[in-house]
C-alpha positions as MATLAB code, in Angstrom:
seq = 'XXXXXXXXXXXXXXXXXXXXXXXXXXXXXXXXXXXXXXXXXXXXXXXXXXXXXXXXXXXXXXXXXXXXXXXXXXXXXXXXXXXXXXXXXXXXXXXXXXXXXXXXXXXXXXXXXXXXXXXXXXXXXXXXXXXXXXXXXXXXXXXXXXXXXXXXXXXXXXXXXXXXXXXXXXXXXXXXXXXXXXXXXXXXXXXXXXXXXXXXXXXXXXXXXXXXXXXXXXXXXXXXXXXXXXXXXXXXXXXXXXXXXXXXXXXXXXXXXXXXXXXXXXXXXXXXXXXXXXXXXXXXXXXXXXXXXXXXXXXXXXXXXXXXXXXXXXXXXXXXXXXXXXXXXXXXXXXXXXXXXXXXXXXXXXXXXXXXXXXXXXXXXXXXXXXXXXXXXXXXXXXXXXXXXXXXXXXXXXXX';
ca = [
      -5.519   44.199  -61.873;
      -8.413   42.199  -60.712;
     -10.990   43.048  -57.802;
      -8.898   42.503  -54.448;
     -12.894   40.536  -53.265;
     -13.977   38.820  -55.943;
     -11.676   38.840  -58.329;
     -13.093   40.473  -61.144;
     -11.509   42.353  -63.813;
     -14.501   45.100  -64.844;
     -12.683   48.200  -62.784;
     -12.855   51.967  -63.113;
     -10.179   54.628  -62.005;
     -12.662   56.746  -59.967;
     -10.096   58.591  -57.819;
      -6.516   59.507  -58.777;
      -4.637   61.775  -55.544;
      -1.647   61.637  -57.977;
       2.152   60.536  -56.443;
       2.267   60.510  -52.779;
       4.706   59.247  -50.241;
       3.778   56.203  -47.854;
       2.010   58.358  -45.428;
       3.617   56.904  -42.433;
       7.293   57.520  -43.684;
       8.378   60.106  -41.625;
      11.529   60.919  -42.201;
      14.410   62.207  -40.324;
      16.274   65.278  -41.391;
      18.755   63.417  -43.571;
      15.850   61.223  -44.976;
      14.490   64.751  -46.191;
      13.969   64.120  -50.051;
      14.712   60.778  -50.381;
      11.514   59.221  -49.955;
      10.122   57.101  -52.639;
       6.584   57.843  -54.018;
       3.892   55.720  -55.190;
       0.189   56.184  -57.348;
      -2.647   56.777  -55.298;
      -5.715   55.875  -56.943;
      -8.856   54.564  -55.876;
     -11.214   52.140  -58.600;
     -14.348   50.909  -58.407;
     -15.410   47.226  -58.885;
     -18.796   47.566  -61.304;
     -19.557   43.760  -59.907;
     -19.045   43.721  -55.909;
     -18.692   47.134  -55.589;
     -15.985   47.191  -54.001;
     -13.389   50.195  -53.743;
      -9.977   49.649  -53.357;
      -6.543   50.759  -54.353;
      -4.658   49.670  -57.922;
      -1.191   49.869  -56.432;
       0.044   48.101  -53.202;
       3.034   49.286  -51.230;
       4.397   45.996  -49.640;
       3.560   45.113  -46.137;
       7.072   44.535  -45.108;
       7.283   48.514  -45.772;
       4.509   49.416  -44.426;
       3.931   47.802  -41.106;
       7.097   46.048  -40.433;
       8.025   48.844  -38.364;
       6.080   52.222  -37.713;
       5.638   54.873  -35.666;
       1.424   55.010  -34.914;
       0.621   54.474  -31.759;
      -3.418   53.678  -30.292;
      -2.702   54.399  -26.767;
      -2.094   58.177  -27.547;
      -5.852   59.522  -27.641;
      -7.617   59.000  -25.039;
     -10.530   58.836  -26.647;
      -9.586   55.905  -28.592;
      -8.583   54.226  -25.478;
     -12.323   54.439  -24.258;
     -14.058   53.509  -27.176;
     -11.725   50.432  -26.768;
     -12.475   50.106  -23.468;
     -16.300   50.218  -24.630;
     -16.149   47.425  -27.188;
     -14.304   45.002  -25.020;
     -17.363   45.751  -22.150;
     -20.076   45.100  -25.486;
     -18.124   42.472  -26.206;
     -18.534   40.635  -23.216;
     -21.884   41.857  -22.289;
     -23.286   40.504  -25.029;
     -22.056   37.217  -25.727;
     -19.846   35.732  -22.660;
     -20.848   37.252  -19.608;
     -20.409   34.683  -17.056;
     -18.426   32.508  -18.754;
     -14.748   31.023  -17.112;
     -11.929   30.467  -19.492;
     -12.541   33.092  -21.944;
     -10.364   34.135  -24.874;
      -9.468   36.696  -27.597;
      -6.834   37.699  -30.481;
      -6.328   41.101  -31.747;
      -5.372   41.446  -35.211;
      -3.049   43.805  -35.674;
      -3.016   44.896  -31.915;
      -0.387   47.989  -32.307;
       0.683   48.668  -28.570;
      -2.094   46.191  -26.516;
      -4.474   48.967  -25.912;
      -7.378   47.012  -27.163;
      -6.551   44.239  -25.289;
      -5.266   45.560  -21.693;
      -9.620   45.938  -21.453;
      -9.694   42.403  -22.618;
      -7.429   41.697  -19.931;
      -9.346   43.889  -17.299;
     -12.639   41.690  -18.088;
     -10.693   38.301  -17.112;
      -9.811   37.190  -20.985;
      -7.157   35.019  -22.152;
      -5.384   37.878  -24.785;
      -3.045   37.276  -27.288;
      -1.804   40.057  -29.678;
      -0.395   39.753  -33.174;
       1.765   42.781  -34.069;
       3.894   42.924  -37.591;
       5.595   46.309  -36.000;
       8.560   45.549  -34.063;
       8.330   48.820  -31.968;
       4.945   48.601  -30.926;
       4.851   44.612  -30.364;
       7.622   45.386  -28.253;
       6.193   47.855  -26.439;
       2.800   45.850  -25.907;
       5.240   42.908  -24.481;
       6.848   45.288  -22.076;
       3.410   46.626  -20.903;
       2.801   42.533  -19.566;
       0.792   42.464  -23.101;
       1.466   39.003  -24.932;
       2.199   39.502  -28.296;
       3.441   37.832  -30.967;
       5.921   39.971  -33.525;
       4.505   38.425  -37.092;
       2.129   39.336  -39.651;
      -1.274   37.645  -39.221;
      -2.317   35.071  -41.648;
      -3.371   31.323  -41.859;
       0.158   30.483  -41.573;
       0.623   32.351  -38.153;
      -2.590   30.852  -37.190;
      -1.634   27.274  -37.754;
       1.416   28.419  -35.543;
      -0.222   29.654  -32.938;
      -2.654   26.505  -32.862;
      -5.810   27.188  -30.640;
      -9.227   28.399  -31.140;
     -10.503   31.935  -29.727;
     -13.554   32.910  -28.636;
     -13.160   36.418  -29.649;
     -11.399   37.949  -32.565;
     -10.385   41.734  -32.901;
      -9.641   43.876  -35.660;
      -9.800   47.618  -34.976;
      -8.689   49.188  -38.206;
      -6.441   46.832  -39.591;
      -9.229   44.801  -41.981;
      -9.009   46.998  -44.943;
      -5.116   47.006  -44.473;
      -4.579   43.636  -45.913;
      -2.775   42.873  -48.401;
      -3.153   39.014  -47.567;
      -6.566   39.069  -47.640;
      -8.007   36.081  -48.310;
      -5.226   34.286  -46.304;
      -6.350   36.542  -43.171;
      -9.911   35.242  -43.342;
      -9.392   31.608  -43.297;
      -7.348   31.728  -40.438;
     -10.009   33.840  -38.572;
     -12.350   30.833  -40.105;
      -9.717   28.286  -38.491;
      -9.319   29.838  -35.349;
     -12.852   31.100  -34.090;
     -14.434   28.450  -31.780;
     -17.848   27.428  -33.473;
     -19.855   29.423  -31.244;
     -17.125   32.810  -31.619;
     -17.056   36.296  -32.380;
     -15.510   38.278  -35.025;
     -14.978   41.689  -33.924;
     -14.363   43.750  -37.340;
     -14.127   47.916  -36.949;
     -13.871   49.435  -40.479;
     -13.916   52.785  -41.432;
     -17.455   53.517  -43.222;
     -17.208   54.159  -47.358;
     -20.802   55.463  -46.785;
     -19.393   57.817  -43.733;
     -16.133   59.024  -45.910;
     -18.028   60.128  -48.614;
     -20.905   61.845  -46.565;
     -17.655   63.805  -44.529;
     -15.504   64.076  -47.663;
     -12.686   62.737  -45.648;
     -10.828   61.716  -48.424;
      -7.428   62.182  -46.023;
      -8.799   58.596  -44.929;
      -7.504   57.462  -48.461;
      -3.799   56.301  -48.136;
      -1.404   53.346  -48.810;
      -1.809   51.327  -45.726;
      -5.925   51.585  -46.343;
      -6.232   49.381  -49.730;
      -9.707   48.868  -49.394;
     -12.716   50.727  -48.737;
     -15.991   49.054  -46.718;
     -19.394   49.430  -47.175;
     -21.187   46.829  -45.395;
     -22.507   45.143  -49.098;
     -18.988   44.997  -49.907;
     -17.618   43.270  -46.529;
     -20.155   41.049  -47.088;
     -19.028   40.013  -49.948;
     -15.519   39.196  -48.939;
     -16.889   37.299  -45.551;
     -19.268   35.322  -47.155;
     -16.119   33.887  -49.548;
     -14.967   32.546  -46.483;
     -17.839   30.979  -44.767;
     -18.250   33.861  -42.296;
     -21.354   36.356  -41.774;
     -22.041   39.469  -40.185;
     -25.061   39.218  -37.996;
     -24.763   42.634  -36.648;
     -23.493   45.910  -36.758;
     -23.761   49.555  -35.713;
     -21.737   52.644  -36.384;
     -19.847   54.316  -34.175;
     -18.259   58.126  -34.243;
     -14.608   56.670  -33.481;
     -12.728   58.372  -36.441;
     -15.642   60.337  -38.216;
     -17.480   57.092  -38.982;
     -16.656   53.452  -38.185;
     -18.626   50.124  -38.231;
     -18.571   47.718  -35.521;
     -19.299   44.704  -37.021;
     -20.146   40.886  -35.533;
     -19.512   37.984  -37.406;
     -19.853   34.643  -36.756;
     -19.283   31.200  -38.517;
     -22.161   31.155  -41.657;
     -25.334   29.813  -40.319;
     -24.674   29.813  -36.031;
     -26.423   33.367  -35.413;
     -29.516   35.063  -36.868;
     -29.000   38.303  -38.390;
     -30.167   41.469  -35.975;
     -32.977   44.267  -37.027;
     -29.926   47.026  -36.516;
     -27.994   45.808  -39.197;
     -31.008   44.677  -41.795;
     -31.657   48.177  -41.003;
     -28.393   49.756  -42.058;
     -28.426   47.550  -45.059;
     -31.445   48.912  -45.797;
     -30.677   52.974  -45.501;
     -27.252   51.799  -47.205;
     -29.046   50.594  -50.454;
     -31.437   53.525  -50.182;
     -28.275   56.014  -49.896;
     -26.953   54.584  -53.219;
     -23.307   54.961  -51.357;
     -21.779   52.017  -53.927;
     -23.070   53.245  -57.261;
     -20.791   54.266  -59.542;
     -22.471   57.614  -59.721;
     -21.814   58.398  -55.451;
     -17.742   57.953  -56.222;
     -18.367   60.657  -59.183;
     -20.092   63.316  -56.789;
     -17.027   62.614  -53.628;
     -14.395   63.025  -56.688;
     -15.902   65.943  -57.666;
     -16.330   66.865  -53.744;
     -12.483   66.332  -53.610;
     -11.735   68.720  -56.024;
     -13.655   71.026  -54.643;
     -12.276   70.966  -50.897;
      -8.410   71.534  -52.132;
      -9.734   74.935  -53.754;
     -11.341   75.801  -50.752;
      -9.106   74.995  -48.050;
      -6.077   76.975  -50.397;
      -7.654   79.812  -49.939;
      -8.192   79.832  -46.389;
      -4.318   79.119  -46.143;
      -3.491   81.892  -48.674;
      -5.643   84.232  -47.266;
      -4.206   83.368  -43.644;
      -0.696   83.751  -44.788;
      -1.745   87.169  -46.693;
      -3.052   88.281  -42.850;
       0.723   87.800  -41.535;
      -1.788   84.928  -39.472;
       0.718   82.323  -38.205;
      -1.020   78.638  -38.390;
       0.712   75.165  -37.217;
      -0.688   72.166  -38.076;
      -2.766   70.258  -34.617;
      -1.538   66.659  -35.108;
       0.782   64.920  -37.597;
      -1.795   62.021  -37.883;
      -1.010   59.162  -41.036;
      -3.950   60.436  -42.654;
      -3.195   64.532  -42.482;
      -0.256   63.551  -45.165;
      -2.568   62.799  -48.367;
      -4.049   65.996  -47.265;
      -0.925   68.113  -47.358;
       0.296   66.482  -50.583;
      -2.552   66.269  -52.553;
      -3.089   70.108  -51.889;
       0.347   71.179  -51.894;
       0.626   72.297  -48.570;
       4.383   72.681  -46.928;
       5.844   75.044  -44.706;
       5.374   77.872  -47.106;
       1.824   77.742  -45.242;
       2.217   75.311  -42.432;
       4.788   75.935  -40.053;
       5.088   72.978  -37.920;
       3.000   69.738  -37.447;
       2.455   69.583  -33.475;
       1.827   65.971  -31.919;
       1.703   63.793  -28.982;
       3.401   60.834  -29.924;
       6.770   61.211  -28.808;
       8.115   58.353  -31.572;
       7.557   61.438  -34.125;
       9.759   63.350  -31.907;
      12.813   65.615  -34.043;
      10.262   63.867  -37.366;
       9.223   65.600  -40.805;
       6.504   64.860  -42.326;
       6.763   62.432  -46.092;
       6.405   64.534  -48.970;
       5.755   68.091  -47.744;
       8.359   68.272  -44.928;
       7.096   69.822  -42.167;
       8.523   69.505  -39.293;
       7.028   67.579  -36.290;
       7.233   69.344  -32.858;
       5.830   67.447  -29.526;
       3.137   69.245  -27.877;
       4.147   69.389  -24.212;
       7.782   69.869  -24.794;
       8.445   72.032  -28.008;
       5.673   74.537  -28.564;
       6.579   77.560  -26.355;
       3.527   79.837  -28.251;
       0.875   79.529  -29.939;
       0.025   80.380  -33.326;
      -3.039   82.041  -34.807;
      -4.503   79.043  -36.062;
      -4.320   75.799  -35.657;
      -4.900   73.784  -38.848;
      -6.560   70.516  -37.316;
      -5.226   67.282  -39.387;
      -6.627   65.440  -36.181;
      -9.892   66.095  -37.072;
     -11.632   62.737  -36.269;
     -10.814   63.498  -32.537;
     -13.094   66.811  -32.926;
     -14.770   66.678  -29.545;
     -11.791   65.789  -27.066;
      -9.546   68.794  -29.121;
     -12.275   70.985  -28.463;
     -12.480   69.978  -24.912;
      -8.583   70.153  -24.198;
      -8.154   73.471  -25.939;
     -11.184   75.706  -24.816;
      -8.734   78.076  -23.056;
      -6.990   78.863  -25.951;
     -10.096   79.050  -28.219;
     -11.442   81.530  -25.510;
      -8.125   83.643  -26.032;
      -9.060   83.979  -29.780;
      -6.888   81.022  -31.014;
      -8.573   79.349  -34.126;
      -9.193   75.780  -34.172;
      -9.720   75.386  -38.165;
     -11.081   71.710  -39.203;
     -10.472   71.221  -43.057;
     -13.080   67.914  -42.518;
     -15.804   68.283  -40.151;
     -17.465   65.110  -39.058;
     -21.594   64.333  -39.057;
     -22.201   64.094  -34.914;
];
């Protein structure tokens, strides 16, 4: 394999989470077993530092249909709503015809507060669900996976591009930046929100390591992979939106000087020494450690006759449960809000999926929270329970 960024060929196996489903399979009841399963490993590039996955589950699997869904929280919603107002606050506030695409737009939430701010949207969705969806909501969107080939398609410029979460999906990489280069008007935007490498480690939220996510950020290592392309961050901050994301701006190489906030951030990265060789040692190690743990809190629940569902049957919560073993010998039922995961099980440990509002009649004694990066607004929701003795038990807890 060679480096998915620069193409080199000096990599190191750093983590290895064993065989795991596709995260996002889940499966109905006659599906139960049949799943395939596929290496997940993590290496490390020893020249651009990069970490990424060895093994690459095609994108037609993967995204061509799914069941995730960004209008659920509503505390995704509003740190959408928040970008799109930064967005336009900082660099076209006043001006007419403005425009944006979103990468990878899932269901148009992200772009409905485009739309409320007077922008031009267009959405490019490879799911067929949730483009379809997005359509029906008066959301234009284009059913197709986003490269330069779609680009040349679509045939205009942008003045803002969007990718919330979707940039370290891609397995057409390089493709996907030249058609942001091709498509972003001179003086436009690249709006790029990545989960943190620096953040993951510092949370040990390895449960953010999964098929769809083949690479792993760090701003040095986004860098990198812009800078291939002719593009360059000028600035960047990190938000708390799923235990630790970047918000990145990038622009065209050379149209916008770079900002003291993100010299800043390169600066405590460096200092942090998040993408030496040595930092991926300590989080495997870190790993290893959390699975011993958290099995025997379970255990020692299940030893207590201490019921305990599982709050949330997020993509992520699956590496979790199969790297540790977990199944409904421990967890009896995974319960969610997204009513697409209705009558569900979960890929590889088979728990079943319940809906929140319609299938949970009592409560157990402890809710094992796989939704952890939504910490504050669970808390908030559930404080009536919590008062009533219910445990709310986070397996990751993320820095404030």
């Amino acid at each position: 394999m060679i480096c998915r960024v620069c193409d080199s060929k000096n990599l190191e196996l750093v983590i290895d989470l064993g065989e795991q489903p596709w995260c996002n399979n889940f499966l109905r009841k006659d599906e139960i077993g049949k799943e395939p399963f596929y290496p997940l490993r993590v290496l490390y590039c020893h020249d651009c530092h990069l970490s990424q996955l060895d093994f690459t589950v095609k994108k037609e699997i993967m995204f061509g249909d799914h069941t995730y869904l960004s209008g659920v929280t509503k505390s995704l919603s509003e740190h959408f709503r928040k970008i799109a107002a930064e967005v336009d606050e900082m660099f076209f506030k006043g001006q007419k015809a403005k425009s944006v695409l979103d990468i990878g737009s899932n269901d148009g939430t992200q772009l409905k507060h485009f739309k409320n701010l007077g922008y031009d949207i267009l959405g490019v969705e490879s799911s067929k669900t949730t483009s379809k969806i997005a359509s029906d909501a008066g959301i234009n969107t284009v059913n197709a996976f986003f490269n330069l080939k779609t680009m040349q398609e679509i045939n205009r410029e942008f003045d803002v591009f969007n990718a919330s979460g979707v940039f370290f999906h891609l397995e057409e990489l390089h493709s996907v930046c030249e058609a942001i280069k091709e498509g972003m008007k001179k003086d436009g935007v690249f709006v790029v929100q990545f989960l943190y490498m620096k953040s993951i480690m510092e949370n040990l939220a390895f449960d953010q390591i999964y098929h769809e996510h083949l690479l792993y950020y760090t701003l040095e290592t986004i860098e990198v992979l812009l800078n291939r392309h002719g593009l360059s961050m000028f600035d960047a901050y990190l938000a708390p939106i799923h235990g630790g994301s970047i918000i990145g701006y990038v622009g065209h190489t050379g149209k916008r000087d770079v900002t003291e906030r993100l010299q800043k951030m390169r600066d405590e990265e460096k200092e942090s020494g998040c993408n030496n060789i040595s930092a991926y040692h300590a989080f495997n190690k870190g790993i290893k450690d959390m699975k011993e743990e958290n099995l025997i809190y379970l255990n020692e629940a299940k030893k207590a006759g201490k019921k305990v569902y599982g709050f949330g049957a997020p993509v992520k919560g699956n590496t979790m449960l199969n790297y540790f073993g977990v199944g409904t010998d421990l967890i009896e039922c995974l319960v969610e809000k997204n009513t697409l995961r209705r009558g569900l099980y979960s890929p590889g440990m088979h728990i079943p999926v319940l809906i929140e509002d319609e299938e949970i009649n009592e409560h157990p004694d402890i809710y094992y929270v796989l939704a952890w990066n939504f910490k504050k607004e669970i808390l908030t929701n559930n404080q009536k329970l919590i008062d009533k003795g219910i445990e709310f038990y986070f397996p990751v807890n993320p820095k404030e």
